[in-house]
Biotite code that builds the C-alpha atoms (Angstrom):
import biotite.structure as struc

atoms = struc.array([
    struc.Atom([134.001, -142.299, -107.704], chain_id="A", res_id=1, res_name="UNK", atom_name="CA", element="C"),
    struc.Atom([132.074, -140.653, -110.670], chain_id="A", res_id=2, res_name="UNK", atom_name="CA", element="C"),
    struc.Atom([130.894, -137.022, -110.500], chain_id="A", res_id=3, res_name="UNK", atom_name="CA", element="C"),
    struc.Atom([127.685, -135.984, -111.707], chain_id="A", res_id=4, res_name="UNK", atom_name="CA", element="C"),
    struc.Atom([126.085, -132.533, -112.809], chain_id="A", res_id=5, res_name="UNK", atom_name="CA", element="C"),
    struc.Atom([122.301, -133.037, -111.637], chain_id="A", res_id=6, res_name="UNK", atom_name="CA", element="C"),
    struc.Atom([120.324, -131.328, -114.464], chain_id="A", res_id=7, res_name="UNK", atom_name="CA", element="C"),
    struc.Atom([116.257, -131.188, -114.694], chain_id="A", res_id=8, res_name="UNK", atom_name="CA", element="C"),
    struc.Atom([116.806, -134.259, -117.255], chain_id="A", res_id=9, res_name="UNK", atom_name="CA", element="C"),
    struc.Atom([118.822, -136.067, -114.557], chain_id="A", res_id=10, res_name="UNK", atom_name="CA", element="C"),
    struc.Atom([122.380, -136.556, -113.443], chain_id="A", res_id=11, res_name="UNK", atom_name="CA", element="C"),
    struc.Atom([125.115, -136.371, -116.706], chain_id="A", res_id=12, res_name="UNK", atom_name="CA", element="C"),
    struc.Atom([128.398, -138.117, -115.608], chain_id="A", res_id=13, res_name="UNK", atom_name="CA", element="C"),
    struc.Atom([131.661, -135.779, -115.743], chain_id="A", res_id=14, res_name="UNK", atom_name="CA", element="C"),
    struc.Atom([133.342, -136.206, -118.761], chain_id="A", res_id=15, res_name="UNK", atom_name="CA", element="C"),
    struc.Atom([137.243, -137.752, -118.423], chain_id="A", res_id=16, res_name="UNK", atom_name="CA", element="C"),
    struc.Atom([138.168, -134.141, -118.900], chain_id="A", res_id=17, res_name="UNK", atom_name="CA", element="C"),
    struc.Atom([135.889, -132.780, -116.370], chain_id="A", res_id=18, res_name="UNK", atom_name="CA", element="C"),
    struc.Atom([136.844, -135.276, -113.909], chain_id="A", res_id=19, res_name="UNK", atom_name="CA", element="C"),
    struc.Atom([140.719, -134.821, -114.563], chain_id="A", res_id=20, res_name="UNK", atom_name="CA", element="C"),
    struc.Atom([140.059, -130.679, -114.088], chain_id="A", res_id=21, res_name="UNK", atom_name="CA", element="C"),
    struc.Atom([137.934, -130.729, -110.832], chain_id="A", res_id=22, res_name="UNK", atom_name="CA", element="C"),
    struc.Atom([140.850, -133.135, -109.463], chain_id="A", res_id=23, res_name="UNK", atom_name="CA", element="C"),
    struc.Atom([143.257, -130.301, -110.251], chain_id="A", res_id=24, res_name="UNK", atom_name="CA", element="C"),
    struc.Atom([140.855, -128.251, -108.584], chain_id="A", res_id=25, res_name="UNK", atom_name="CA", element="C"),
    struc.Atom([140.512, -130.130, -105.263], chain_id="A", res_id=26, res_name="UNK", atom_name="CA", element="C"),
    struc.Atom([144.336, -131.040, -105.082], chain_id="A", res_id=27, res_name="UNK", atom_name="CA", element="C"),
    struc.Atom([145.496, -127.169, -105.580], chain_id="A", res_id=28, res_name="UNK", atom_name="CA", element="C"),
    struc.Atom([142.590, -126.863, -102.368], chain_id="A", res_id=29, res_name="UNK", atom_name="CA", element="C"),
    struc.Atom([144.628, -129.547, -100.443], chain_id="A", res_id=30, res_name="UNK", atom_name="CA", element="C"),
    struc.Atom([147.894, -128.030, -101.377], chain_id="A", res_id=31, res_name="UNK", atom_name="CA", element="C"),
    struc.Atom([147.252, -124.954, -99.961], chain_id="A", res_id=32, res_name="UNK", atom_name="CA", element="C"),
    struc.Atom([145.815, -126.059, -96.679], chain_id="A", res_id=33, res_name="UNK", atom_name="CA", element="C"),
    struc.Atom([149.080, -125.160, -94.448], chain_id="A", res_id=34, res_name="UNK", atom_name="CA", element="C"),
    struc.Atom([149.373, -121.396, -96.711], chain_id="A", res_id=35, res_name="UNK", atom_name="CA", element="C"),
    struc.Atom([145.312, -120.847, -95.716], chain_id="A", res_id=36, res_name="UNK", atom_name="CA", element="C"),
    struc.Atom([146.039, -121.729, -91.771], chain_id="A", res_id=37, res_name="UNK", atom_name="CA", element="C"),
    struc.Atom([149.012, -119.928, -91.849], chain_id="A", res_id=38, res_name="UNK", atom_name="CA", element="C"),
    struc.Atom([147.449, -116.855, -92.704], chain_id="A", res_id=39, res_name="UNK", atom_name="CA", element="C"),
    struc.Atom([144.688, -116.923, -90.251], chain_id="A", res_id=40, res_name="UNK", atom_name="CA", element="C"),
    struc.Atom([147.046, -117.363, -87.749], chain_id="A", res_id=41, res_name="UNK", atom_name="CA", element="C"),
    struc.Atom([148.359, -113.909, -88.733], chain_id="A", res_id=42, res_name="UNK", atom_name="CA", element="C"),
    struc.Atom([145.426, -112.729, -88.942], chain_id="A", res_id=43, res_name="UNK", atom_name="CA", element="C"),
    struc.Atom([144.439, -113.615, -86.099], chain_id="A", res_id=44, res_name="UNK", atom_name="CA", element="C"),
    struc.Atom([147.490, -112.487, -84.014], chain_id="A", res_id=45, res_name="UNK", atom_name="CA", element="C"),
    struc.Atom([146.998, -109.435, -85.730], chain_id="A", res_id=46, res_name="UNK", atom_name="CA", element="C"),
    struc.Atom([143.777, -108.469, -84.426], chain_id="A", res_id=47, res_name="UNK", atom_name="CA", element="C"),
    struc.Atom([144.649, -108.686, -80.863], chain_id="A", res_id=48, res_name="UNK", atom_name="CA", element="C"),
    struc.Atom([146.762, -105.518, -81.523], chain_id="A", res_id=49, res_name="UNK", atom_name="CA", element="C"),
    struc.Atom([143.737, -103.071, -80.959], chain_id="A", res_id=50, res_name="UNK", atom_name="CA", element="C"),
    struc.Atom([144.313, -99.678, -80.372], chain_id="A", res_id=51, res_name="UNK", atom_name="CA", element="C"),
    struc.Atom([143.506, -99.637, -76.703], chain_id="A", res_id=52, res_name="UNK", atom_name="CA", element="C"),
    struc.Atom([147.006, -102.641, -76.957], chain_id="A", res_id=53, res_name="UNK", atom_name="CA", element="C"),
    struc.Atom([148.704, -100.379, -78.617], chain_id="A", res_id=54, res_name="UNK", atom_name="CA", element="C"),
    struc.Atom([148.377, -97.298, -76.377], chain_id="A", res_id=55, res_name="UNK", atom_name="CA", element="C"),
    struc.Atom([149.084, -99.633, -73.193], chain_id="A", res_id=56, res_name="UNK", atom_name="CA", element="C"),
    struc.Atom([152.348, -100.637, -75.003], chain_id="A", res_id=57, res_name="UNK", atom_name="CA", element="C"),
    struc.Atom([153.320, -96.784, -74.858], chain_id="A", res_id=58, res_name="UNK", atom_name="CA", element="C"),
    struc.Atom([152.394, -96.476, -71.475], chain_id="A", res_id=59, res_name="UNK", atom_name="CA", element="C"),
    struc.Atom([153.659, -99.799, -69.275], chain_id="A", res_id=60, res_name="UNK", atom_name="CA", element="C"),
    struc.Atom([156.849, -101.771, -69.946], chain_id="A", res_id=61, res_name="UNK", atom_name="CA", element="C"),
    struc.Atom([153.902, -104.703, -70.080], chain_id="A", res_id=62, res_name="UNK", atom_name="CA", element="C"),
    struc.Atom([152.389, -103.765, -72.412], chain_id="A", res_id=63, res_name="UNK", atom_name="CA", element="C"),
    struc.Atom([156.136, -102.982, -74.675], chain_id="A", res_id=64, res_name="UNK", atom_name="CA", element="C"),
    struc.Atom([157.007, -106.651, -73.462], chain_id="A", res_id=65, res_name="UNK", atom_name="CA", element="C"),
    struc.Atom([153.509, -108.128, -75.100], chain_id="A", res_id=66, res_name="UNK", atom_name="CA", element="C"),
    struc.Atom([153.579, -105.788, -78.373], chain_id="A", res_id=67, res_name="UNK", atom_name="CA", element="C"),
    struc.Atom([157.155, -107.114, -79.002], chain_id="A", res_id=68, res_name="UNK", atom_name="CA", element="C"),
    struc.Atom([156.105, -110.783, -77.942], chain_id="A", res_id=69, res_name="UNK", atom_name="CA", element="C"),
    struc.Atom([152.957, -110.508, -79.987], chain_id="A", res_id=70, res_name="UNK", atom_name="CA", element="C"),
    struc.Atom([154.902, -109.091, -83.021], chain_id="A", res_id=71, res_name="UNK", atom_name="CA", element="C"),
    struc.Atom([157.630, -112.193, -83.026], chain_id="A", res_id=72, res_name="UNK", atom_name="CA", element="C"),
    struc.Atom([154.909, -114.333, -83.221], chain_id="A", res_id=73, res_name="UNK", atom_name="CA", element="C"),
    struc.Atom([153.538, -113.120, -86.618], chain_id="A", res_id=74, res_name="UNK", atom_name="CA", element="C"),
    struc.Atom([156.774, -112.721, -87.587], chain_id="A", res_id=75, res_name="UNK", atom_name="CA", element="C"),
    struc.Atom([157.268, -116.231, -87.163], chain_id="A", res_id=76, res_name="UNK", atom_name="CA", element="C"),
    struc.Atom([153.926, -116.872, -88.875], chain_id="A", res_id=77, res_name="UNK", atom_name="CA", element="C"),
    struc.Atom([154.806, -115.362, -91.824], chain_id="A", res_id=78, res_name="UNK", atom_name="CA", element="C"),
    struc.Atom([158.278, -117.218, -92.315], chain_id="A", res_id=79, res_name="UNK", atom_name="CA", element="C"),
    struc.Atom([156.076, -120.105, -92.869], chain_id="A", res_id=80, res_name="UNK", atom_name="CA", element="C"),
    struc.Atom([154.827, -119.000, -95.956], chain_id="A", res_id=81, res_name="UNK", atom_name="CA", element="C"),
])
């Protein structure tokens, strides 16, 4: 499917060129897909560990058992990148 820039004198097709470079563009986007999730998933675990979590973990075995729990799992996020 052809690509256009829209331009006050109307659209102007891509150039081979153009088209061939905005591929590259939305294939590197694709490739990266799983890297991108991967790392909101760290980030994500990562912001449960507030600092009112991280006091409880030095007061209650609970809260030692989730901090260590919670840590694997970014560990284990990260080994996917």
């Amino acid at each position: 499917m052809a690509r256009f820039h829209s331009t006050p004198d109307g659209d102007i097709a891509f150039t081979s060129e153009e088209e061939a470079s905005r591929d590259a563009e939305e294939k590197a986007w694709a490739d990266g897909a799983s890297e991108r999730a991967t790392k909101a998933a760290i980030l994500s675990l990562e912001a449960l560990e507030t600092p009112r979590r991280l006091a409880e973990s030095v007061l209650s075995d609970e809260g030692k058992a989730w901090l260590t729990a919670n840590r694997d799992k970014i560990a284990t996020e990260r080994g996917k990148l």
